[in-house]
C-alpha positions in Angstrom: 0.0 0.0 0.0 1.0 3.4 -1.0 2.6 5.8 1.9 3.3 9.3 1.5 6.4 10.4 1.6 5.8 12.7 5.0 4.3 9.7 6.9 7.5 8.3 6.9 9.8 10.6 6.9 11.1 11.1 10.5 11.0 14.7 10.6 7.9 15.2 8.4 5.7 12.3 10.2 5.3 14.3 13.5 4.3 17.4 11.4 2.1 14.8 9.2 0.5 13.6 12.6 0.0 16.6 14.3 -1.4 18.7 11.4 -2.3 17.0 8.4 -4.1 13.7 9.3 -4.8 14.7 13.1 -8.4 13.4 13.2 -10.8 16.3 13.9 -14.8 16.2 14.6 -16.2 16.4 11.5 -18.9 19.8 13.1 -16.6 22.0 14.4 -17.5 25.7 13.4 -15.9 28.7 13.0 -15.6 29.4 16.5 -12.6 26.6 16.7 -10.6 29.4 14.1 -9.7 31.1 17.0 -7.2 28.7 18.6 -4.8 28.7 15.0 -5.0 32.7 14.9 -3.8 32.8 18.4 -0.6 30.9 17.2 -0.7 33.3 14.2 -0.8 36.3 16.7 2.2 35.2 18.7 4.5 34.4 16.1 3.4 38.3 14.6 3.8 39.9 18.2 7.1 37.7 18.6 8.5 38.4 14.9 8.1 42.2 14.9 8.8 42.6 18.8 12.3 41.3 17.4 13.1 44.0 15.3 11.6 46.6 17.5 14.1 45.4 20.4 17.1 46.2 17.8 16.5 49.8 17.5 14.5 50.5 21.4 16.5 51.9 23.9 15.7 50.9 27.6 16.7 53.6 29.4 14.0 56.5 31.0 16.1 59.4 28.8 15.9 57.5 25.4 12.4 55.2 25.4 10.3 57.4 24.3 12.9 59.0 22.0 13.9 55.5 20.5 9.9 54.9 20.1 10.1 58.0 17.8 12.7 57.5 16.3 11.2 53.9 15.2 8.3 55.2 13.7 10.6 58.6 11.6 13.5 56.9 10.8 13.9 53.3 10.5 13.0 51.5 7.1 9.5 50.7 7.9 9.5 50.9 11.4 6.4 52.6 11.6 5.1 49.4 9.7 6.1 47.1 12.5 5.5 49.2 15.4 2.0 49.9 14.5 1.2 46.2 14.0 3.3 44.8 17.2 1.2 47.7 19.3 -2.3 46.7 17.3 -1.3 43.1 17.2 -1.8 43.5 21.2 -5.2 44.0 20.7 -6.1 41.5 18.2 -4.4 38.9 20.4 -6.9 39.7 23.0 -10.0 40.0 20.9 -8.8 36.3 20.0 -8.0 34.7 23.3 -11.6 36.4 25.0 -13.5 35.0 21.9 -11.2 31.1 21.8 -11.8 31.0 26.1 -15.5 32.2 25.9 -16.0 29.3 23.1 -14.3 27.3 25.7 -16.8 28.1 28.4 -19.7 27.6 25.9 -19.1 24.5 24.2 -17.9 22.9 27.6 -13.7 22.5 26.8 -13.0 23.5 30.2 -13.9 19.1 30.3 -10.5 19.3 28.8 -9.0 19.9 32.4 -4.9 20.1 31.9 -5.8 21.4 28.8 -8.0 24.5 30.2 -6.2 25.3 32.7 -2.9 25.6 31.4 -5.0 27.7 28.8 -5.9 30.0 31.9 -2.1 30.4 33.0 -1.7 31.8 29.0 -4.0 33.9 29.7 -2.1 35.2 32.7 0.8 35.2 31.0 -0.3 37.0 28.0 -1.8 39.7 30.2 1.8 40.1 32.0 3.7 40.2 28.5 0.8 42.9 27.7 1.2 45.6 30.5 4.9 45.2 31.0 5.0 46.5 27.2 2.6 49.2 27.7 4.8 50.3 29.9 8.1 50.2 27.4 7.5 53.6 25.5 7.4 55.6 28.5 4.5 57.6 27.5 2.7 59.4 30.0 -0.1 56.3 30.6 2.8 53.6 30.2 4.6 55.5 33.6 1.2 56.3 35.5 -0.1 53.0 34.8 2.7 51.1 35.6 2.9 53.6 39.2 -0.8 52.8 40.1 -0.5 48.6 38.9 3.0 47.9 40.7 1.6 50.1 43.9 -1.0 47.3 44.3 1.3 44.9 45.6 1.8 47.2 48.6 -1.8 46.3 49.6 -0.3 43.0 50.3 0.0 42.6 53.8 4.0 42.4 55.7 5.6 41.8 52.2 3.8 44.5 49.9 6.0 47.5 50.6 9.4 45.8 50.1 8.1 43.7 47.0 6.9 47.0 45.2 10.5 48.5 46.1 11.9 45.1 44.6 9.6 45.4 41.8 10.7 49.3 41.6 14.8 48.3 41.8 14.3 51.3 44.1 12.1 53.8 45.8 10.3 55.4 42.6 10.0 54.0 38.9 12.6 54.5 37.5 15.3 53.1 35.2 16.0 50.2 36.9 12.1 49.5 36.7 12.3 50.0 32.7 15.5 47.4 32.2 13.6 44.6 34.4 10.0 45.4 32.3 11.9 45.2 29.0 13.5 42.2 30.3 10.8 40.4 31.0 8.5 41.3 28.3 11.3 39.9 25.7 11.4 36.4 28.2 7.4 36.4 28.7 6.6 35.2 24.7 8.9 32.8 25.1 7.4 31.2 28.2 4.4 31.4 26.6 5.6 29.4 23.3 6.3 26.7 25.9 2.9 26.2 27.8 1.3 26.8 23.8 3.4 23.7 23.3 1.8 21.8 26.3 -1.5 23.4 25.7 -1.1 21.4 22.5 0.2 18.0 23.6 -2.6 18.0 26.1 -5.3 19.0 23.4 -4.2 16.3 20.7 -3.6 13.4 23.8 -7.4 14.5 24.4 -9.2 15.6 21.2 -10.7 18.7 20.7 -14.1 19.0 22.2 -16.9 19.9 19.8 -19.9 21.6 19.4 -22.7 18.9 20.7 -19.8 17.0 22.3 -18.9 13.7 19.9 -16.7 11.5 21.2 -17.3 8.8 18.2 -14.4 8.3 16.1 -16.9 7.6 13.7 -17.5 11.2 13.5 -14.0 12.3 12.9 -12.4 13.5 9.6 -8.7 14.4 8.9 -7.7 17.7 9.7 -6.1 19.0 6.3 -8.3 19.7 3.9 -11.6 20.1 6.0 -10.2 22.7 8.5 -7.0 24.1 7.2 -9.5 25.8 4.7 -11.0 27.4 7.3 -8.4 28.3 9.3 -7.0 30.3 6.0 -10.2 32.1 6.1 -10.1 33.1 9.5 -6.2 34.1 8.9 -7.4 36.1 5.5 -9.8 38.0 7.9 -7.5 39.0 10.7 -4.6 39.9 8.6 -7.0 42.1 6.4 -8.4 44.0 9.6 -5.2 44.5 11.3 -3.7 45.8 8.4 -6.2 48.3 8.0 -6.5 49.7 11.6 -2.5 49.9 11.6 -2.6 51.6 7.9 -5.7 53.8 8.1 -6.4 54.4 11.9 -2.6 52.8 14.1 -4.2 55.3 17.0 -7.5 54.1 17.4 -7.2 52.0 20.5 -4.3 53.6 21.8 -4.6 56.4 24.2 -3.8 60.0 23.6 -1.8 60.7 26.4 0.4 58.5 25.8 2.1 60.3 22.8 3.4 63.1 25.7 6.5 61.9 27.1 6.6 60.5 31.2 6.2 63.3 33.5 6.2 62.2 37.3 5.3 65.8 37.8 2.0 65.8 36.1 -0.8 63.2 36.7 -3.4 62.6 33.6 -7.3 63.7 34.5 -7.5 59.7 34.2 -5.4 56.7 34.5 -6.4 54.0 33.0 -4.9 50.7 31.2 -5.5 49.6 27.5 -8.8 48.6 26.8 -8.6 45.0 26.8 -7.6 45.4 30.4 -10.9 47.9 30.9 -12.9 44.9 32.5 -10.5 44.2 35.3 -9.5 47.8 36.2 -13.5 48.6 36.6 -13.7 45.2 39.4 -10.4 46.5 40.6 -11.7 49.8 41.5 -15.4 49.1 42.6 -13.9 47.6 46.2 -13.0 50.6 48.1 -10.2 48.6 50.1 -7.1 48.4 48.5 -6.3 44.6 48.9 -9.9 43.8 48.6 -10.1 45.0 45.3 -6.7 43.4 44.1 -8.2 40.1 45.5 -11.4 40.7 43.1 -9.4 41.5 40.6 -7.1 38.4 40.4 -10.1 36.1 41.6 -12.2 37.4 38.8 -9.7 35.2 36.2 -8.7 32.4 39.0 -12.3 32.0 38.9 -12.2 30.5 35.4 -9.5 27.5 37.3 -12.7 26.5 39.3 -14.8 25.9 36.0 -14.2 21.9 35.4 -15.1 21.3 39.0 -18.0 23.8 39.6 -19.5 23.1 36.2 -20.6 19.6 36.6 -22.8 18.7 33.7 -24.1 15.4 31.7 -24.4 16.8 28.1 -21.1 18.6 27.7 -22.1 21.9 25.6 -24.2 24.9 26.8 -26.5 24.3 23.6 -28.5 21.2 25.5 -28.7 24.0 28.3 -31.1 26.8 27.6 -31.0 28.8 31.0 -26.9 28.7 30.9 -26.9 30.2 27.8 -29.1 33.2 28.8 -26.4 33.4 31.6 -23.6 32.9 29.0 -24.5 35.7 26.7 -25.4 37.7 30.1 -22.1 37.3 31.3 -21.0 38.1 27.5 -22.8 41.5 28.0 -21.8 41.8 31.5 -17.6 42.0 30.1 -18.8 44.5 27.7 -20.2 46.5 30.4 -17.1 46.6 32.6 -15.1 47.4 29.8 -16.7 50.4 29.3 -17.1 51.6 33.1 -13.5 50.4 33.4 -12.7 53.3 31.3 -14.7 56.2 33.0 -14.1 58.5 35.0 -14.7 57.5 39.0 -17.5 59.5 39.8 -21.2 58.8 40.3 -23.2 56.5 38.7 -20.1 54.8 37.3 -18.6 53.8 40.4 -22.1 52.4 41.7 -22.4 50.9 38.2 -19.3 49.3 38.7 -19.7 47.4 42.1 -23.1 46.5 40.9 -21.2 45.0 37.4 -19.0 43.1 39.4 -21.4 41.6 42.2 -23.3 40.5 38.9 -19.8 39.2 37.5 -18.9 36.6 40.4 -22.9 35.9 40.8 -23.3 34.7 37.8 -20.6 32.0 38.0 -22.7 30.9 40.8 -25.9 30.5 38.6 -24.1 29.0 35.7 -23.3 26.2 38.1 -26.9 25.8 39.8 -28.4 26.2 36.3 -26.3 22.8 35.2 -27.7 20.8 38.0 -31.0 22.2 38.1 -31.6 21.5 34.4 -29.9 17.9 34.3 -32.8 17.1 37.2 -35.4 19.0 35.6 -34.8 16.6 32.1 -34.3 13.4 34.3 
């Protein structure tokens, strides 16, 4: 019997098994795109951040300079820095949309799998605001002051770890060399747990949308979904390309284009948008290390998903109560996102503790809703 060449060659058959005849469920929709344009995004973010890192200068005099400089003088460096800082964004559109399918479609089943997708998720949020802080803009140096002066709410330890954080008593260059450090190392990190993420998910099998376990049901990955996985990539290149060409400053904020200024304090600090959300739990505790605690508990939450979500049919679809609480927690992330970025005053900051009581309540109902409906239909 006839063999390709690439199932026998011994570099080509793991790349042959893990892409080409990996056998997929045969109804997985366009929501499963999201997992290959994550990989797509990284390599982008990693690629350009490469180039960017030759010609940045990490040092509080010459950041914002070297930033400049990128954009006016290097061959196309305006090219790469506008798609590294958008790329940011689309990452995050991506991983909310890939976890959210996640939660949907019951992959959080998938334990190892899930939650080593939630420590990405962590990750990717650290690599993100330790580069918003690299251009030392007037938002990148007040953001990074108000985020790294949360770990003083933590009690005995808080003040020295923000000074260790700090490399001193105030941000300052020695705070700039460890952030640009670190945000180099992060990807990296994160191209290894990708790499587990993966071994888990093809030891497992992807879950599906009405939860097929049959290998009946299963087709070979390449042709059925590397078609659609170009489409998705067609898409997100095409819209990235135009924000960076057409509109780079659209989700950036303006402030940020003045350089640092520990003298003067913007009208209002706030972080990019994707981190909107968790800002606006953050700031509707009035304690200091009670809101930190809802902050971080409101993604170590998602670790608690494949034990509190105990149900028989595996996706949300069989489940029509959870999925007016899944498109109410949908609406509920929009919402914080948008108090997260105005101003603290009334009826915002009532709006926002209301937002987030709603936020760790409805976890609760997803899980009663589960068990109520499995004994309801038995």
């Amino acid at each position: 019997m006839f063999n390709p060449k690439r199932k026998l060659h011994p570099l080509l058959k793991p790349i042959s098994n893990l892409v080409i005849d990996l056998p997929a469920p045969n109804n997985l929709n366009y929501a499963w795109n999201f997992g290959s344009l994550l990989g797509l995004c990284l390599t982008i973010q990693i690629v350009t951040g490469i180039f960017l890192a030759m010609h940045y200068t990490p040092h509080i005099l010459g950041a914002f300079s070297s930033c400049i400089h990128i954009m006016r003088d290097v061959e196309n460096g305006w090219v790469l820095r506008n798609i590294h800082a958008n790329g940011g964004s689309w990452f995050f559109i991506c991983i909310y949309i890939h976890m959210g399918r996640g939660m949907y479609y019951g992959s959080y089943r998938l334990m190892e799998t899930w939650n080593i997708g939630v420590l990405l998720l962590f990750l990717t949020m650290a690599a993100a605001f330790l580069g918003y802080v690299l251009p030392w803009g007037q938002m990148s140096f007040w953001g990074a002051t108000v985020i790294t002066n949360l770990m003083s709410a933590i009690p005995y330890i808080g003040a020295p770890l923000v000074e260790w954080i700090w490399g001193g008593f105030a941000i300052g260059n020695p705070t700039l060399n460890r952030f640009f450090t670190l945000h180099f190392l992060v990807p990296f990190i994160i191209v290894i747990f990708t790499i587990f993420h993966l071994i888990f998910l093809h030891e497992t099998g992807s879950s599906n949308p009405i939860g097929l376990t049959s290998s009946s049901n299963k087709t070979k990955f390449h042709w059925a979904y590397t078609i659609k996985d170009l489409l998705g990539v067609l898409i997100f290149l095409s819209t990235l390309l135009f924000i960076c060409m057409f509109s780079p400053a659209l989700l950036g904020d303006p402030e940020n284009w003045s350089m640092a200024n520990p003298m003067v304090t913007p009208l209002h600090i706030k972080p990019e948008w994707y981190f909107l959300w968790a800002y606006a739990i953050l700031r509707s505790i009035p304690n200091k290390l009670g809101g930190v605690m809802a902050m971080f508990a409101a993604i170590v939450i998602l670790f608690a998903a494949p034990f509190s979500f105990n149900h028989k049919l595996q996706s949300t679809s069989f489940y029509p109560v959870s999925q007016i609480l899944f498109w109410s927690m949908t609406a509920l992330c929009f919402l914080l996102t948008w108090i997260g970025g105005r101003p603290i005053e009334e009826p915002f900051d009532v709006l926002g503790q209301i937002f987030t009581f709603m936020y760790f309540s409805l976890f609760i109902l997803f899980a009663a809703s589960y068990f109520v409906w499995d004994k309801f239909i038995n």
